[in-house]
Every structure is written in C-alpha cells, then in structure tokens.
N, CA, C and O of each residue as an XYZ file, in Angstrom:
372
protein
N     139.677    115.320    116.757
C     140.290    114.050    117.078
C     141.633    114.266    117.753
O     142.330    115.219    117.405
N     142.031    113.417    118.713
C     143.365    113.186    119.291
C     143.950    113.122    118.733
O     143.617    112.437    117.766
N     145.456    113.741    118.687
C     146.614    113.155    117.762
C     146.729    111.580    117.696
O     146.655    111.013    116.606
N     146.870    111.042    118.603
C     147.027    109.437    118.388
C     146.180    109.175    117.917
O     146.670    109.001    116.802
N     144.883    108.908    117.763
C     143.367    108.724    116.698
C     143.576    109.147    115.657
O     142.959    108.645    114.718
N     144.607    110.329    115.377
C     144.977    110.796    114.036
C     146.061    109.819    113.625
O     145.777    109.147    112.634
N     147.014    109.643    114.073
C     148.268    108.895    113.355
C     148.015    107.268    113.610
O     148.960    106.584    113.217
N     146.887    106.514    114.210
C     146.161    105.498    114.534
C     145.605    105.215    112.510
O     145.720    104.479    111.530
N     145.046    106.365    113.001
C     144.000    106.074    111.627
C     144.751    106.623    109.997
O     144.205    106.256    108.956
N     145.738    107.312    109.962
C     146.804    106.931    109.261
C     147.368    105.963    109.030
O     147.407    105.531    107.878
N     147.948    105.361    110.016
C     148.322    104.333    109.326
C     147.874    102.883    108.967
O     148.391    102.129    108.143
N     146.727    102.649    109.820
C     145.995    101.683    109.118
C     145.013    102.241    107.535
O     144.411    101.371    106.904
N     144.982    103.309    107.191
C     144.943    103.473    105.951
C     145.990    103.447    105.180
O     145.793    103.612    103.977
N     147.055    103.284    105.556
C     148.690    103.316    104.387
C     148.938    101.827    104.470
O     149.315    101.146    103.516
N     148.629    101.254    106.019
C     148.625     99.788    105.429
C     147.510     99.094    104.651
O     147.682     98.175    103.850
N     146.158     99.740    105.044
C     145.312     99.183    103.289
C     146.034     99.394    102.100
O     146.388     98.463    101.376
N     146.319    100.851    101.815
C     146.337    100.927    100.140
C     147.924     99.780    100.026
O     148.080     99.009     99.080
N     148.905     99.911    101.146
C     150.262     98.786    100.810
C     149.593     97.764    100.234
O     149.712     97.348     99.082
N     148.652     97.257    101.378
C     148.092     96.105    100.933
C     147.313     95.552     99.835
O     147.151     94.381     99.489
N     146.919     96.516     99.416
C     145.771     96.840     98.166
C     146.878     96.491     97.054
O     146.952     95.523     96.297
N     147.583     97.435     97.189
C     149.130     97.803     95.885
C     149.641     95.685     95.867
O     149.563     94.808     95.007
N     150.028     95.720     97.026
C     150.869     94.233     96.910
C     149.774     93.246     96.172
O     150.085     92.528     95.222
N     148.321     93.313     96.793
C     147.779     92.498     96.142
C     147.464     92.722     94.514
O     147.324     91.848     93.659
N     147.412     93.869     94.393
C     147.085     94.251     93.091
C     147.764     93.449     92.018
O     147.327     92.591     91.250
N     149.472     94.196     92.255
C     150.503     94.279     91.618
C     151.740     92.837     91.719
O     152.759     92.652     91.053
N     151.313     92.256     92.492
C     152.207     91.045     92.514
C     151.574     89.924     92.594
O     151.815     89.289     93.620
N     150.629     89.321     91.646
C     149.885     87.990     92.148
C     150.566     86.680     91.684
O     150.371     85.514     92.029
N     151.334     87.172     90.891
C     152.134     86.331     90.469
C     153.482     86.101     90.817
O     154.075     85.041     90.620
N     154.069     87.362     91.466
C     155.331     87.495     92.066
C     155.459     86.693     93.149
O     154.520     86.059     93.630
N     157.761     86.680     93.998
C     157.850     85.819     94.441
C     157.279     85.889     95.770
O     157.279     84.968     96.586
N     156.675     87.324     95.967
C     156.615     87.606     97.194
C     155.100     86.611     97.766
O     154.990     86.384     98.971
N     154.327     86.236     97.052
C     153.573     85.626     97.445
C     153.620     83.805     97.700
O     152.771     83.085     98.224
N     154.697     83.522     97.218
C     155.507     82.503     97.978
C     156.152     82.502     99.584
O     156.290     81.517    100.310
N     156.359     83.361     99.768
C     156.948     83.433    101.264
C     155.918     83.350    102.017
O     154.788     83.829    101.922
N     156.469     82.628    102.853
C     155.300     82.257    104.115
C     154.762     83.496    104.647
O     155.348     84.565    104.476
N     153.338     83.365    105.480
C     152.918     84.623    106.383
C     153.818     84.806    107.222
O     154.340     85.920    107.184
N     154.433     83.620    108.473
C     154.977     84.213    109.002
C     156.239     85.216    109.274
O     156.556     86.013    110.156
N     156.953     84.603    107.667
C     158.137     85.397    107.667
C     157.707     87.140    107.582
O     158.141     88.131    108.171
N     156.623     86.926    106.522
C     156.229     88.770    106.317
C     155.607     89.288    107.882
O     155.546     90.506    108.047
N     155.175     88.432    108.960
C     154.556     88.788    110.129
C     156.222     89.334    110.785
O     156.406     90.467    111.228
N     157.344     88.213    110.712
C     158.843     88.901    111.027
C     159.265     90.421    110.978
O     159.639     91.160    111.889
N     159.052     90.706    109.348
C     159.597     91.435    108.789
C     159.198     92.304    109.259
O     160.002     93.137    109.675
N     157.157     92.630    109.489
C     156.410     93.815    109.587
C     157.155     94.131    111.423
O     157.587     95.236    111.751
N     157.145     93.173    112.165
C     157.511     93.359    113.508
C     158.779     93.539    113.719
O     159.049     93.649    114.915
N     159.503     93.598    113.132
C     161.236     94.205    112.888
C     160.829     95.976    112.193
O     161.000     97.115    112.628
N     160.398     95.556    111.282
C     160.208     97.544    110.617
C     159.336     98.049    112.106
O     159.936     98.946    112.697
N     157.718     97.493    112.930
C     157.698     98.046    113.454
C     158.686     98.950    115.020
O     158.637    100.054    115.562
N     159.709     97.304    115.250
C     160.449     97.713    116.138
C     161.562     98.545    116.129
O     162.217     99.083    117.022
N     161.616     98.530    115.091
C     162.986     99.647    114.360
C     162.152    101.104    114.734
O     162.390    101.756    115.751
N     161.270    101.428    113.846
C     160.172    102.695    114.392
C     160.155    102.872    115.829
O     160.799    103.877    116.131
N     159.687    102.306    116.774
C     159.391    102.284    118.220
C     160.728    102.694    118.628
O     160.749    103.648    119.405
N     161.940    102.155    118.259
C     162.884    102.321    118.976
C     163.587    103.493    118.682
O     164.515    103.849    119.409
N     163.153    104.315    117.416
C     163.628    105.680    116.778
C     162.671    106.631    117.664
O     163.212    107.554    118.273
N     161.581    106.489    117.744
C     160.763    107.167    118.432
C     160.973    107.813    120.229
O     160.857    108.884    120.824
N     161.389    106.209    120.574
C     161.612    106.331    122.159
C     163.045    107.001    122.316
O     163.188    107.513    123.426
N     164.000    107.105    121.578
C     165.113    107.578    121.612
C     165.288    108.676    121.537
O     166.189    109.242    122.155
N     163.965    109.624    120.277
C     163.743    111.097    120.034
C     163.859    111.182    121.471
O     164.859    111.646    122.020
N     162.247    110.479    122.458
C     161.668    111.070    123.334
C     162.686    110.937    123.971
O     162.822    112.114    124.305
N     163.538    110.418    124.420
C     164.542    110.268    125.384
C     165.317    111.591    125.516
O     165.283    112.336    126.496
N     166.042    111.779    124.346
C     166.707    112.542    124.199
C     165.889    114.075    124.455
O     166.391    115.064    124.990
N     164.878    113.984    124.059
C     164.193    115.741    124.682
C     164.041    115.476    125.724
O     164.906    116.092    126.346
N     163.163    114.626    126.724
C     163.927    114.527    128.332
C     165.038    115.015    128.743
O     165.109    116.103    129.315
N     165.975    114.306    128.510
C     167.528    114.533    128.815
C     167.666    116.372    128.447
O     168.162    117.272    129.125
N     167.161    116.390    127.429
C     167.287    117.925    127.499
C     166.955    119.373    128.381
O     167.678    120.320    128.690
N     165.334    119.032    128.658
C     164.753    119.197    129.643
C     165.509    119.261    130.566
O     166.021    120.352    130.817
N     165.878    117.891    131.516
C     166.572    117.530    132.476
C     167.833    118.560    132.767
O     167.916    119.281    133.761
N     168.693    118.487    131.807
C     169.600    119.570    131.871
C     169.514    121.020    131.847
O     170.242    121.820    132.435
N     168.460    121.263    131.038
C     167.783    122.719    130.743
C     167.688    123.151    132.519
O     168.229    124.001    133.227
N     166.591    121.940    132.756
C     166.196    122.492    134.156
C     167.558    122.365    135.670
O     167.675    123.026    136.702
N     168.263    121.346    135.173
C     169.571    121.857    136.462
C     170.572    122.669    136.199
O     171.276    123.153    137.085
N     170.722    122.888    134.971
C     171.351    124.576    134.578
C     170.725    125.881    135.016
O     171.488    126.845    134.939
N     169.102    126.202    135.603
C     168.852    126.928    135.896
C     168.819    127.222    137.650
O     168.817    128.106    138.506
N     168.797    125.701    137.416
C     168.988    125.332    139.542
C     170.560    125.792    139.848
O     170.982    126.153    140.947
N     171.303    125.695    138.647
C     172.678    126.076    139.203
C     173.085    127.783    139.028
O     173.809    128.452    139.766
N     172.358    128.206    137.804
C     172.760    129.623    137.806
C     172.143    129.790    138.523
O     172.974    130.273    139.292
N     170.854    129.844    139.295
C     170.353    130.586    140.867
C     171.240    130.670    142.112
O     171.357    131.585    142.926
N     172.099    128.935    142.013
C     172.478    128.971    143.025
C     173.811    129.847    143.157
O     174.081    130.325    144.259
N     174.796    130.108    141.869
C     175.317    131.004    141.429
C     175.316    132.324    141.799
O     176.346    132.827    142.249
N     173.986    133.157    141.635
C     173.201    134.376    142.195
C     172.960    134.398    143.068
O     172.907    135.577    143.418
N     172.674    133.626    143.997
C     172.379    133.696    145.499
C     173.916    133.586    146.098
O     174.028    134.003    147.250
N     174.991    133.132    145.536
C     176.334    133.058    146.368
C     176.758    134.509    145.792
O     177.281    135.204    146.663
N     176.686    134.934    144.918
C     177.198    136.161    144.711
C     176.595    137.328    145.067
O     177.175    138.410    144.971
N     175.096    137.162    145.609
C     174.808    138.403    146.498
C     175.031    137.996    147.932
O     174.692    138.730    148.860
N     175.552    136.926    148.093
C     175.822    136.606    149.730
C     177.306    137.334    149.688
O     177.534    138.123    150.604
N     178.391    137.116    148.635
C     179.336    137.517    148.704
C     179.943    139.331    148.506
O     180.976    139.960    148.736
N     178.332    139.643    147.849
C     178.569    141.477    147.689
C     177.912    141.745    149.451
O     178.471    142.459    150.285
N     176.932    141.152    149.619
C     176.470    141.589    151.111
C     177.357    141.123    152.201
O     177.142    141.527    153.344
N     178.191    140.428    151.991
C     179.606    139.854    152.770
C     180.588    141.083    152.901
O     181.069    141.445    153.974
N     180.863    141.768    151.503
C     181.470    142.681    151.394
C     181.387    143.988    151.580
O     182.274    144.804    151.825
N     180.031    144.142    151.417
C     179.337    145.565    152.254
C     179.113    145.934    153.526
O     178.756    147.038    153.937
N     179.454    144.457    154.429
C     179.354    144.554    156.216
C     180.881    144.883    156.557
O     181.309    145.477    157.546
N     181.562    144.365    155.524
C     183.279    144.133    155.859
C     183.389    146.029    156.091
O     183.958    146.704    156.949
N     182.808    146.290    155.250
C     183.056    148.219    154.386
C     182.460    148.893    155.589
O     182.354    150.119    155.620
C-alpha cells in the first residue's frame, strides 16, 4: 500500500474507535448537548491546525533544499574564479 492509503486508513480507524469511546462513554454527558455543528467547527479547526503544521514542515525542507542547492552553485562558482585566478597567475610567471 501507498503511504497515503496507509495514513488514509489510519486515521479513519482512530476516528472510529474516538467515536466508538465518545459514544460509549458519554451518553449522558454534556458533550452530547452541543450541537453537530459546533463539533463539525471544532473537528475543522484541529484539522486545520494539522494541515497548517504539516505545510510549514514541508516548507521549511524546501527552503532548505533551496539553499543547500545555491550554496553549491556558489562554491563552484568560487572554484572556477580561483582557478581562473591561479591560471591568471601562471601566464603573468
């Protein structure tokens, strides 16, 4: 299986057993007073909180990348001026 088919199917099994647990364990509690839509709020705030931790990892290893790779564009260009400047100096000789 794909990683995403893997963490897909994770977590709609962690939201059964949540769901299983809440229904189990609170039928009487206040939580089953609150409207659906507020808990539809809540679940779409925790999910957007997640999404936005996620895209920020990915961001940030980009950015890394990114730099990784024009640090190496610059030490070349580095090496190529300094054998222009020893072969500069070996015509002078």
């Amino acid at each position: 299986m794909q990683e995403r088919s893997k963490r897909m199917l994770l977590t709609l099994v962690i939201i059964f057993l949540g769901l299983a647990v809440l229904q189990r364990f609170t039928s009487n509690a206040a939580i089953t007073t609150i409207p659906w839509w507020v808990t539809v709020v809540i679940l779409a705030a925790i999910v957007s909180g997640y999404m936005w931790i996620r895209t920020s990892l990915e961001d940030k290893k980009a950015e890394a990348e990114w730099i990784e790779q024009e640090g190496r564009v610059y030490i070349r260009r580095m090496e190529h001026e300094r054998k222009q400047r020893a072969s500069a100096t070996d015509q002078e000789q």
